[in-house]
C-alpha positions, 0 to 999 in steps of 0.5 A: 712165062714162068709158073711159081708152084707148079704141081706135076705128078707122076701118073704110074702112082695115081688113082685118079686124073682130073683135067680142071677146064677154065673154058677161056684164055690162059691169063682170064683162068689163072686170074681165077681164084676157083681155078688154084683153090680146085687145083691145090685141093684135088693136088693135096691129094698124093693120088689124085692128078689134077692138070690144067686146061685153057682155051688156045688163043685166036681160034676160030668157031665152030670147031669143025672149022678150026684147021689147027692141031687137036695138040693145041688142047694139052694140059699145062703140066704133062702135055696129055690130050682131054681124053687122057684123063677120067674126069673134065671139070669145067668152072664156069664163071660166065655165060659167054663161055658156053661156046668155048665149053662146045669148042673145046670138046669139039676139038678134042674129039668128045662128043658134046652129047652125055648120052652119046658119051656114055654110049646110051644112045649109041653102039660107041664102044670108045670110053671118055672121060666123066664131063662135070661143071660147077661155078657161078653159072651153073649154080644159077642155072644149070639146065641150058649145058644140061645135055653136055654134062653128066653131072653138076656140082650145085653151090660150094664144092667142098663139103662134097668133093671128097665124097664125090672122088670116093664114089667115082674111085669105087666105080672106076674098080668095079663093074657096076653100070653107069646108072648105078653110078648116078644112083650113087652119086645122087645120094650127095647133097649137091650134085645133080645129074640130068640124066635122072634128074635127080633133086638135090639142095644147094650146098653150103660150106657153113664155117669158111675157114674150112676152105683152106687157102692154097699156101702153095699157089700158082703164080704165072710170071711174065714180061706181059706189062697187060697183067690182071691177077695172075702174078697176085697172091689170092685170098678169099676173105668173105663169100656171099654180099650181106645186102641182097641187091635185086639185080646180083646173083652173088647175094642169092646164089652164095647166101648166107654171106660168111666171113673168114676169120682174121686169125685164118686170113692173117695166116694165109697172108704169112703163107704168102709171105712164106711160101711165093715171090709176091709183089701184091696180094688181091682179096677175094669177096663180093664185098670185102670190106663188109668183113668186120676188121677190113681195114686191120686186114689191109694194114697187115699187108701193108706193114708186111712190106706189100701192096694189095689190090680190092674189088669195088668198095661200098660207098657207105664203107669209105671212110677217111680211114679207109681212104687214108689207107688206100692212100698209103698202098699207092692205090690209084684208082678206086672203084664204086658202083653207083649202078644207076645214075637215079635215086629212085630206081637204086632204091627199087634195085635195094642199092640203097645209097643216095645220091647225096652219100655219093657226092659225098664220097666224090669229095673226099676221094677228090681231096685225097691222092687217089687221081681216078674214080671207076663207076659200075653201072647196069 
């Protein structure tokens, strides 16, 4: 395995270290687009480390009866252990990834409480890292890791992340309690802290463009022919879903639905071009093609020499352009989701796509040379 862009540091000229956590496999996280948009922004950085952690392979739950190594948890770039560093940040994306939040702490001899960790309910006199989460979940619903986290990032990350460092570095050199910390910390629109059980809003990065795409992105190469996105080159184009379906959290949780602009995504794609050894670039949105010039976008990859994969694609939103596109990328299988297989029951979801637009659409794709049809069903 090779890693394209890979940041390492040395740690006798930094202020601050962050362990940035994807808690599950090491193809699952380098497929995420959190994971190399945190990485690259806390990176930017000269005196901030971010390295990176993952879930060891073929564990065994709990972590008190995993007899491997606690070395099988190091970070990607230095090989330091967890508690090397003064922050963890986990981005969790699903919940089934709570138990690999537990084991990984577990196995690196943190306790799981906070209050244990920050020594309010014992006589530990050990220090450990600061344990923080954000993501999707955690947007959605942060109360069930509450006694495991000491704080939480609430929604987008950065409109507060560079206030957040600068209140952690100013701790970190003086003496104040950690309740003053939290005090402090409190004061930032969208971090909540259980322990005071602070309210605070979700936080909305309004003007999308100001989430730099990381120009320099990490790439993970590898002879596996089983590969998701981890060798694709990652553009966000929108964030949030303009059609609010009862049954998503992305239309409520990312709300209001923002679109970058065509100028900033052309410019990514040429950093891409640039900057990695790239075969495909994957668009990142919760409905890419509801992005105003979608298919001006997809023509600019293909006339640039590459191929680029999407997410489902809106029924209403193919078109016999779009599909005479997707035809020319060499696409082969297409995804859309129906999510139920009743008219009624689509139109109470507010999935308001009839049965006839799907049977319409079937047919164009039938008579195109796209040979497979992928349905997303509750």
């Amino acid at each position: 395995m090779f890693e394209e862009n890979l940041i390492i540091k040395d740690w006798r000229k930094i202020d601050l270290s962050f362990g940035l956590i994807y808690p599950n496999t090491y193809k699952m996280g380098m497929s995420s687009y959190s994971i190399r948009l945190l990485y690259y922004m806390i990176n930017s950085n000269p005196n901030y480390a971010c390295e990176r952690f993952f879930l060891p392979e073929n564990i065994k739950y709990p972590a008190a009866d995993d007899n491997s190594s606690i070395n099988r948890i190091r970070s990607i770039e230095n090989r330091l252990l967890p508690t090397d560093f003064d922050i963890l940040g986990f981005s969790v994306h699903y919940e089934n990834d709570f138990k690999n939040i537990l084991w990984m702490l577990e196995k690196a001899q943190i306790p799981l409480e906070s209050e244990k960790r920050l020594g309010i309910t014992s006589k530990n006199s050990e220090i450990y890292p600061l344990v923080i989460g954000g993501g999707p979940v955690i947007t959605s619903n942060p109360l069930p890791m509450s006694k495991v986290f000491d704080l939480f990032f609430i929604g987008d990350a950065e409109p507060n992340l560079k206030d957040f460092f600068n209140t952690f570095l100013d701790f970190k050199s003086s003496n104040y309690s950690i309740e003053d910390f939290f005090n402090n910390i409190a004061k930032i629109e969208g971090i909540y802290i259980p322990r005071i059980d602070n309210l605070t809003n979700r936080t909305v990065l309004e003007n999308l463009n100001q989430s730099p795409t990381p120009a320099y992105q990490l790439l993970s190469k590898s002879e596996n022919k089983k590969k998701i996105f981890e060798e694709n080159y990652l553009i966000e184009i929108n964030r949030g879903c303009p059609f609010g379906c009862k049954f998503c959290l992305s239309s409520f949780h990312n709300s209001p639905f923002r679109n970058k602009s065509f100028e900033e995504i052309i410019k990514s794609i040429k950093n891409g071009l640039k900057y990695s050894n790239i075969e495909k670039f994957s668009l990142i949105g919760s409905c890419v093609s509801s992005h105003p010039r979608f298919s001006e976008i997809l023509e600019v990859i293909l006339k640039s020499g590459k191929s680029f994969s999407i997410p489902s694609i809106r029924i209403e939103h193919i078109t016999s352009k779009i599909l005479q596109i997707l035809e020319r990328s060499g696409l082969k299988t297409i995804t859309i989701a129906p999510e139920t297989g009743n008219e009624s029951l689509r139109y109470d979801l507010n999935k308001r796509i009839s049965d006839d637009s799907i049977l319409r659409v079937m047919e164009m794709i039938f008579n195109s040379k796209i040979n497979n049809v992928k349905f997303y069903f509750l």
